[in-house]
C-alpha positions as CSV (number, residue, x, y, z in Angstrom):
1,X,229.1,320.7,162.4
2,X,228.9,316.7,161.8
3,X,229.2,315.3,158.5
4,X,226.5,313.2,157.1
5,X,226.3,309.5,158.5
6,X,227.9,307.2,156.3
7,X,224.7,305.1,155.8
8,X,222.8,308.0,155.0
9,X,223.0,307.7,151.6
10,X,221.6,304.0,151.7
11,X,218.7,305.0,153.9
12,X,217.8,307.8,151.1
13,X,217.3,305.4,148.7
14,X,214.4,303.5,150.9
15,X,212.6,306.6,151.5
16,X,209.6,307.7,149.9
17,X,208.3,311.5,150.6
18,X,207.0,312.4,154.3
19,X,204.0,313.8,155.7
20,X,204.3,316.4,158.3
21,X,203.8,314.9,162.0
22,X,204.3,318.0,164.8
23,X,204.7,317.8,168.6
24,X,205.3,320.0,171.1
25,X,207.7,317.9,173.7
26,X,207.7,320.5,176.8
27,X,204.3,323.2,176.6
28,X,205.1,324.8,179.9
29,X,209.0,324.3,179.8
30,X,209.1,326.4,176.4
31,X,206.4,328.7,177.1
32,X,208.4,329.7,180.3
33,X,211.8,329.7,178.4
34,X,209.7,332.0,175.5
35,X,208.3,334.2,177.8
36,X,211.3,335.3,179.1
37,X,213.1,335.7,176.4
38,X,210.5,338.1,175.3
39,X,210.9,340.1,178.3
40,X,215.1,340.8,177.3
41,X,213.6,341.0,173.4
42,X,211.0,343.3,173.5
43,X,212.9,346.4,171.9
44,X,214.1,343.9,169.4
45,X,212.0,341.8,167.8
46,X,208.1,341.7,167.9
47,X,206.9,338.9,169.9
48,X,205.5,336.1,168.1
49,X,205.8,332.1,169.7
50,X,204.5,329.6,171.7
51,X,205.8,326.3,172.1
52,X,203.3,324.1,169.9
53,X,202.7,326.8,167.1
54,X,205.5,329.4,166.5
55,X,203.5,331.6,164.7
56,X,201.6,333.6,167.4
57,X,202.3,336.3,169.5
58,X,204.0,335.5,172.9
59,X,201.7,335.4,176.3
60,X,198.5,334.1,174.1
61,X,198.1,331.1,176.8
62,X,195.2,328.8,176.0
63,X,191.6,329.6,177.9
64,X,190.5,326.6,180.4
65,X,187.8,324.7,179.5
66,X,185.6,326.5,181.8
67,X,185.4,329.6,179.1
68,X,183.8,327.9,176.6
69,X,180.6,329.2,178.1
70,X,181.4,332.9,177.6
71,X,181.0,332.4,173.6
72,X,178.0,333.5,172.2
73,X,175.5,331.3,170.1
74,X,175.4,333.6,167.6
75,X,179.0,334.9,166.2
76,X,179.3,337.8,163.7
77,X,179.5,337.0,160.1
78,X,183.1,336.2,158.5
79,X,184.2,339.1,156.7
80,X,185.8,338.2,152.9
81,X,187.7,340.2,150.5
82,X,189.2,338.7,147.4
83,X,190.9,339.7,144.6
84,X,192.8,337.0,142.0
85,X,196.2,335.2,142.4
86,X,198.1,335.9,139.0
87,X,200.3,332.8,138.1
88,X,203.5,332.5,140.3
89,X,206.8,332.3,139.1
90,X,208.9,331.9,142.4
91,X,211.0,329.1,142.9
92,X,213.6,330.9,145.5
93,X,213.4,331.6,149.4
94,X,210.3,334.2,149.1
95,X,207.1,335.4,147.4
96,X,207.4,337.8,144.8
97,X,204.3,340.6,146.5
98,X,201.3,340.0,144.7
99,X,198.2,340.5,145.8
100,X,196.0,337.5,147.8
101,X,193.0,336.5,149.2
102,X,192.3,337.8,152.6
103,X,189.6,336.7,154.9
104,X,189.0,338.4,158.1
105,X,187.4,335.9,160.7
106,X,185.8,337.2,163.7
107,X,183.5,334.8,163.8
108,X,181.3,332.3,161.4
109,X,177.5,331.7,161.5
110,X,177.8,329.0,158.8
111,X,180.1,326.5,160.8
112,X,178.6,323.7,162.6
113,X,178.9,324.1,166.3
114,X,179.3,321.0,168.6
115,X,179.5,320.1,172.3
116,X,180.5,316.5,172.7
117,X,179.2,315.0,175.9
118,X,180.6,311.8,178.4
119,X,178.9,308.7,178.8
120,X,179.6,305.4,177.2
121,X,182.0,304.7,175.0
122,X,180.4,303.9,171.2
123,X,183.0,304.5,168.9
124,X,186.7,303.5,168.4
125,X,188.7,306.4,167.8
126,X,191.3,306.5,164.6
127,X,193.6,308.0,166.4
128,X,196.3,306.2,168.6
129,X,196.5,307.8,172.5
130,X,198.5,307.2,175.4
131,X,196.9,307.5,178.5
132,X,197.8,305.9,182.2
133,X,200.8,304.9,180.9
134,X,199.4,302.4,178.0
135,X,199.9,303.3,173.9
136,X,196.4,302.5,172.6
137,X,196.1,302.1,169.1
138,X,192.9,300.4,168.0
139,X,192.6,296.5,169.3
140,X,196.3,297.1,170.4
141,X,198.0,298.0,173.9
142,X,201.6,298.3,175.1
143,X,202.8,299.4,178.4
144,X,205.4,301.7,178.6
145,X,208.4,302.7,181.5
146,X,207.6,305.8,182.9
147,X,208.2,309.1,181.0
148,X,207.6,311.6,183.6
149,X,204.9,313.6,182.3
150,X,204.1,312.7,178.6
151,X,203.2,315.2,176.4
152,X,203.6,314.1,173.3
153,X,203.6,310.3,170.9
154,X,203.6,309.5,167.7
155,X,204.3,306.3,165.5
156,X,208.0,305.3,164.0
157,X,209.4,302.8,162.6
158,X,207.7,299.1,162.3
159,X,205.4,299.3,165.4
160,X,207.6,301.6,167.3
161,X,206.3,304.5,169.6
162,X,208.0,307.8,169.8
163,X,207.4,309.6,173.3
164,X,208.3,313.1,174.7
165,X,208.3,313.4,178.2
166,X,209.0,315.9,181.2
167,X,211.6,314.3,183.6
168,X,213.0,316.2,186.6
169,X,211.7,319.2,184.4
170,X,213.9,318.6,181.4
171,X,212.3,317.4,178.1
172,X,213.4,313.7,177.2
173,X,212.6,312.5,173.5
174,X,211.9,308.5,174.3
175,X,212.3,306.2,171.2
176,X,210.4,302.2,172.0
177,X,210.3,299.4,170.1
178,X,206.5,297.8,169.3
179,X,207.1,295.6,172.7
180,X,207.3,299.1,174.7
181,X,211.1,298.4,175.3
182,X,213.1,301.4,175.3
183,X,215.5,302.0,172.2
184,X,217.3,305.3,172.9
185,X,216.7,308.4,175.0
186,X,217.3,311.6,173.5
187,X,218.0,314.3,176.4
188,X,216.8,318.2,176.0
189,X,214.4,317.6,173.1
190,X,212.2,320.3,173.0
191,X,210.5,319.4,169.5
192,X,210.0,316.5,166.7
193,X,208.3,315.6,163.9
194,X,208.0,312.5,161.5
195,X,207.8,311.3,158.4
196,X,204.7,309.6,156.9
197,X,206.2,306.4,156.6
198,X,207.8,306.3,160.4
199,X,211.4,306.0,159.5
200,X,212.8,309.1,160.0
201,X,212.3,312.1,161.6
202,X,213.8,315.8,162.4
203,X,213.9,316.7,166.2
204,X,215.2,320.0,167.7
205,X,217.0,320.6,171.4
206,X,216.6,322.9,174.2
207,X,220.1,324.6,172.6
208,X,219.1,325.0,168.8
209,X,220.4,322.1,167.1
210,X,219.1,320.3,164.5
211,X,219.0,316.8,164.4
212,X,217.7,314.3,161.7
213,X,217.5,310.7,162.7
214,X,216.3,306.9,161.2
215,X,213.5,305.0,163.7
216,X,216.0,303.7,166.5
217,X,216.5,307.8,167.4
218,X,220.6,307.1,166.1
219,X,221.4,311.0,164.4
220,X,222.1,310.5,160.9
221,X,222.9,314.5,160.2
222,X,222.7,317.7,162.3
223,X,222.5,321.5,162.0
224,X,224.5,323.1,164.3
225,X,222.3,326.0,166.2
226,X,225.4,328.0,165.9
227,X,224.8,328.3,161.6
228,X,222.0,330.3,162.5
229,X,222.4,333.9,162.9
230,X,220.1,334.6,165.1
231,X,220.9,335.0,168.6
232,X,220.2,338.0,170.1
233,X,221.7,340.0,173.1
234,X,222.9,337.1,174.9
235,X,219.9,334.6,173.7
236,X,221.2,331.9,172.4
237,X,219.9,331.3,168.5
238,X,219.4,328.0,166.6
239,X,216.3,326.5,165.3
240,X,212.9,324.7,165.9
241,X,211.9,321.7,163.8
242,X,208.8,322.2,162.0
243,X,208.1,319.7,159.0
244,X,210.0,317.0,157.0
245,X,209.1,316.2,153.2
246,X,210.9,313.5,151.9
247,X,214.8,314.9,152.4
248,X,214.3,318.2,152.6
249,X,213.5,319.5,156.1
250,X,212.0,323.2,157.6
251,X,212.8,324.6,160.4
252,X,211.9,328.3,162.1
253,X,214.8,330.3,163.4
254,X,214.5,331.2,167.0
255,X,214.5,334.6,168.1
256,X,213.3,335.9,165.1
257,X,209.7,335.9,164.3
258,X,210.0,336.3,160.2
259,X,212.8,333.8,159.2
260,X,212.8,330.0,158.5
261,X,215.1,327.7,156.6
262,X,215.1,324.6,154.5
263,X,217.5,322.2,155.4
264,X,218.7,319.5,152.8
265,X,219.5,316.5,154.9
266,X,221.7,315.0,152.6
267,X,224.9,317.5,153.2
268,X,224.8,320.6,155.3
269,X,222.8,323.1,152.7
270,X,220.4,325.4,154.0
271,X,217.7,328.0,151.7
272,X,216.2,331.3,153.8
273,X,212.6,331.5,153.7
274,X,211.7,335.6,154.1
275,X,209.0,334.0,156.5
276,X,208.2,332.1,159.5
277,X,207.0,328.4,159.2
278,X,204.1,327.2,161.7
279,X,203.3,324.0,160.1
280,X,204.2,322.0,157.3
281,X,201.7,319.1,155.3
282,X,203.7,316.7,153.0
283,X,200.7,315.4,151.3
284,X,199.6,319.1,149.9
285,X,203.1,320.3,150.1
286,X,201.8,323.4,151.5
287,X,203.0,325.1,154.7
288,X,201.4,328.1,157.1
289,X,204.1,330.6,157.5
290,X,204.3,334.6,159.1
291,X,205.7,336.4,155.8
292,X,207.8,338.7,157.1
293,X,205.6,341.3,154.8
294,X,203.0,341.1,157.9
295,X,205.4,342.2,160.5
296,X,204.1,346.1,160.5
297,X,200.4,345.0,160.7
298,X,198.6,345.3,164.0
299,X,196.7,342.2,163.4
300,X,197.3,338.5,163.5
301,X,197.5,337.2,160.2
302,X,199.5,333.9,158.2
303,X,198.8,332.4,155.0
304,X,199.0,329.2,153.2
305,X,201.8,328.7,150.8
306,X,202.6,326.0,148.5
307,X,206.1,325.1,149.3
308,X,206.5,324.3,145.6
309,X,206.5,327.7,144.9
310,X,206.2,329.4,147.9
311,X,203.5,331.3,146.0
312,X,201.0,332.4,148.9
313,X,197.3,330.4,148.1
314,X,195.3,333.1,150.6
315,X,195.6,335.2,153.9
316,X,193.8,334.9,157.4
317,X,194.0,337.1,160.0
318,X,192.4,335.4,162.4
319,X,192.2,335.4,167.0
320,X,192.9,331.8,167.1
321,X,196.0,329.3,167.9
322,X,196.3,327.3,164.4
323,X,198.8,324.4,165.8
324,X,198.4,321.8,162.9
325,X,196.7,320.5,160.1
326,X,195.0,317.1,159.2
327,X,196.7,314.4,158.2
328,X,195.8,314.7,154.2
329,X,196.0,318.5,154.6
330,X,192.5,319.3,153.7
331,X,191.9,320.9,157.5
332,X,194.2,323.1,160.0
333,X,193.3,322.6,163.1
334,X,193.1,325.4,166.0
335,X,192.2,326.7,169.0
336,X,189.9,329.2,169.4
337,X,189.6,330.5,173.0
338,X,193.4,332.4,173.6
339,X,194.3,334.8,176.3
340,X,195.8,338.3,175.5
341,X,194.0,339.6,172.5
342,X,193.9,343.1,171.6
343,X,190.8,344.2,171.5
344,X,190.1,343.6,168.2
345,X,190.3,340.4,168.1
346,X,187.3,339.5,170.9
347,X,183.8,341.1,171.4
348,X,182.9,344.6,172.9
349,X,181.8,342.2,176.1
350,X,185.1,340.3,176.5
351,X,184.3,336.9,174.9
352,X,185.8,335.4,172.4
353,X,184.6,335.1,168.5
354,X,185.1,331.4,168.8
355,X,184.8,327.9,170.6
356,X,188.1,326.2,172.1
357,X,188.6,324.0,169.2
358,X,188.3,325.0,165.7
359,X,188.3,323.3,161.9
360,X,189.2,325.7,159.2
361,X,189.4,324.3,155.5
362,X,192.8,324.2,153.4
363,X,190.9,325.8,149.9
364,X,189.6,328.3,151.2
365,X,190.5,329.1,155.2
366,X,186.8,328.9,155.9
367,X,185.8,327.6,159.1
368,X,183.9,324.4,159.0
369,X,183.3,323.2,162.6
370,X,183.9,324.6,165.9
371,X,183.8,322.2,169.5
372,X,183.3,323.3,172.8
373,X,185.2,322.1,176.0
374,X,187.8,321.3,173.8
375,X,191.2,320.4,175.1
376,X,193.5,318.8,172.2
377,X,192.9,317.8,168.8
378,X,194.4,314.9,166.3
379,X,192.8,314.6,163.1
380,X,193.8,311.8,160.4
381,X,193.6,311.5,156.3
382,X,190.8,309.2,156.3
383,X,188.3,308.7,158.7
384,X,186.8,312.5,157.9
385,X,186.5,313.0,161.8
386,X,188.5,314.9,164.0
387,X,188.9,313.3,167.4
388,X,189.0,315.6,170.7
389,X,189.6,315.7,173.8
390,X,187.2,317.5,176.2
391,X,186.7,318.5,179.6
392,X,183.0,316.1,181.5
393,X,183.5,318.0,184.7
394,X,185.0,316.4,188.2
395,X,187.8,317.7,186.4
396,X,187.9,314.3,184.0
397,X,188.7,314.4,180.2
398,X,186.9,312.0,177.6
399,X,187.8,311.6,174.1
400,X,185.0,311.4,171.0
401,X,185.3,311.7,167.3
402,X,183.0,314.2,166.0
403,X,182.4,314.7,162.0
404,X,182.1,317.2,159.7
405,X,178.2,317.8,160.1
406,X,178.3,317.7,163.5
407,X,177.6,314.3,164.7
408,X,180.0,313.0,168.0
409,X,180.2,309.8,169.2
410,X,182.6,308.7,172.8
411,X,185.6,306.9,171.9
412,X,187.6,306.3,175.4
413,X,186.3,306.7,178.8
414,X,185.7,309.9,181.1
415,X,189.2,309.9,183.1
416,X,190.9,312.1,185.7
417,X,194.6,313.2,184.8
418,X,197.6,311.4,186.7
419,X,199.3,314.1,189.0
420,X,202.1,312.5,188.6
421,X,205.6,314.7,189.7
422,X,204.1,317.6,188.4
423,X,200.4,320.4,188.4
424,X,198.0,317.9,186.5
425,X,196.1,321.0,185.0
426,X,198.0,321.9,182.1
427,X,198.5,317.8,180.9
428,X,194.6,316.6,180.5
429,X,195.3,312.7,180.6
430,X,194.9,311.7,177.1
431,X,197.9,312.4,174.9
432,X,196.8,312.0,171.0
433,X,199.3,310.7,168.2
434,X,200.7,313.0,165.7
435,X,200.3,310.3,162.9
């Protein structure tokens, strides 16, 4: 285990605190190395990953765009039960039980349903893309060397552009400068998030490890994946990076579907959380976890937590994919069309409750907005509109910002995806920033 940096200390004191910023670095690399770790697991532990959102069962795979038809027009009603939330008193790893608001959704007639269109561009998006090889972020435009197959950027640092990429089919963690010049290269990285203000951020490898590290991608402190107690019949254990809050980082333990940890950055300190983080938002300083409490029920249900308390706000059990949530926390984003449901969880007729992309509201988990022909999502802190991309047919993608009342508008051209060294189909050509 590495100690601490010796400049870490100094690089403490010009921090302020982070906002959550997820990626998934590799989909189809993880999803592979998930789905057979399943197959050795299955007496062991209950499945429960995917690559982007840790939280859900393993072999839900995302529905093409071509079933967005088979939802209905008219969903059933959302089904609520609540009962009141008596003051918390936690401040340790979990929830004392109490009893929480629980909403069932299979389905809601009151959200607005939208199904954005190509043509031309009208808008300009709020959210920074890479797409043919170019960082676009409003007026501006850098080129970039070649990342293999991108499939995820973000901001960092002053101007700088984080990148994951698929070379040679290994995941490669890119770090540029605001020129497009590459910094550093980080080999293996399978996942990464940053801070609000860009200068640091947590990233986790293809082995476990831990890694927290300033703009220019140099590690600053690391948790070894062999701290973690969690491998399992020859699998190796260690952890995926989740969220980052000013120094205090989360993380999920691999391998096991109801454990997480919070890493202080400063030393080597870790905290068990009796749950399984999916997605962390600094600015609420809340967090959607799998309590391990839920692991005997036979449906698919988190909750929100305040990660002041860790006093559960309410519970959703829910068919969808929830990946992510806004960037001022007030929305988690989704998607709603997901392969290998029980049968619960879609209609008597095989379709699903819901459209490929879906808005659910922080107060209360209801569902505010659903989009069809959906592909990927970003959605910021202050324009109030969540930008998406969708499939225009001829097997072309086009991004457009749609708001809250159901209004869309294109913001980047219809475009086919770049083949590139790999299948084209599961890497639509626009790749949204995390922040």
């Amino acid at each position: 285990m590495n100690s601490p940096d010796h400049r870490l200390k100094d690089l403490f004191d010009e921090r302020g605190q982070g906002v959550n910023v997820t990626g998934d670095l590799a989909e189809r690399a993880i999803a592979r190395d998930l789905a057979n770790r399943r197959r050795q697991l299955t007496t062991a532990v209950a499945a429960g990953a995917l690559a982007v959102a840790v939280a859900v069962p393993i072999g839900w795979n995302l529905i093409g765009s071509n079933r967005a038809g088979q939802v209905p027009a008219n969903p059933s009603p959302t089904l609520v039960s609540t009962v009141p939330v008596p003051t918390p008193s936690l401040t340790t790893g979990s929830p004392k039980p109490q009893t929480t608001p629980t909403i069932t959704a299979r389905g809601a007639d009151s959200s607005v349903v939208v199904d954005p269109s190509g043509g031309p561009v009208t808008g300009t998006s709020p959210i920074a893309y890479l797409v043919d090889g170019e960082f676009r972020d409003g007026s501006r435009t850098v080129r970039l060397p070649d990342v293999g197959t991108a499939t995820f950027v973000a901001h960092v640092g002053d101007g700088g552009i984080l990148v994951g990429g698929q070379v040679d089919f290994q995941s490669v963690l890119f770090v540029f400068d605001a020129d497009g010049t590459e910094i550093t290269r980080l080999p293996t990285v399978s996942r990464a998030v940053v801070s609000d203000d860009g200068s640091h951020f947590l990233a986790s490898n293809q082995a476990g490890d831990l890694g927290y590290y300033d703009a220019t991608g140099k590690q600053l402190n690391r948790l070894s994946a062999e701290s973690c107690d969690c491998a399992v019949d020859g699998s190796p254990g260690g952890y995926e990076a989740v969220g980052l809050i000013g120094t205090t980082a989360y993380a999920a333990e691999r391998n096991n579907q109801f454990a997480s940890v919070k890493w202080d950055v400063t030393d080597t300190t870790t905290t068990d959380i009796d749950a399984r983080i999916a997605a962390v938002n600094a600015a609420r300083q809340i967090a959607l976890v799998t309590p391990s409490g839920l692991k005997q029920s036979e449906q698919q249900c988190q909750e929100l937590w305040d990660l002041r308390t860790l006093r559960p706000m309410w519970r959703l059990c829910h068919p969808l994919r929830i990946t992510t949530f806004s960037g001022d926390g007030s929305y988690l984003l989704a998607h709603g069309q997901v392969d290998g449901l029980g049968d619960q969880w879609v209609k008597p007729d095989g379709t699903f409750f819901y459209e490929p992309v879906v808005l659910i509201r922080t107060d209360d988990a209801e569902v505010v907005l659903q989009v069809a022909s959906g592909q990927s999502f970003a959605m910021d802190g202050t324009s109030g509109k969540v930008t998406v991309q969708h499939a225009v047919g001829q097997g072309k993608s086009a991004l457009s910002t749609c708001t809250l009342e159901g209004s869309c508008e294109v913001v980047a051209p219809a475009v086919s995806p770049n083949p590139g060294p790999y299948d084209p189909a599961d890497h639509p050509p626009y790749v949204l920033s995390d922040n």
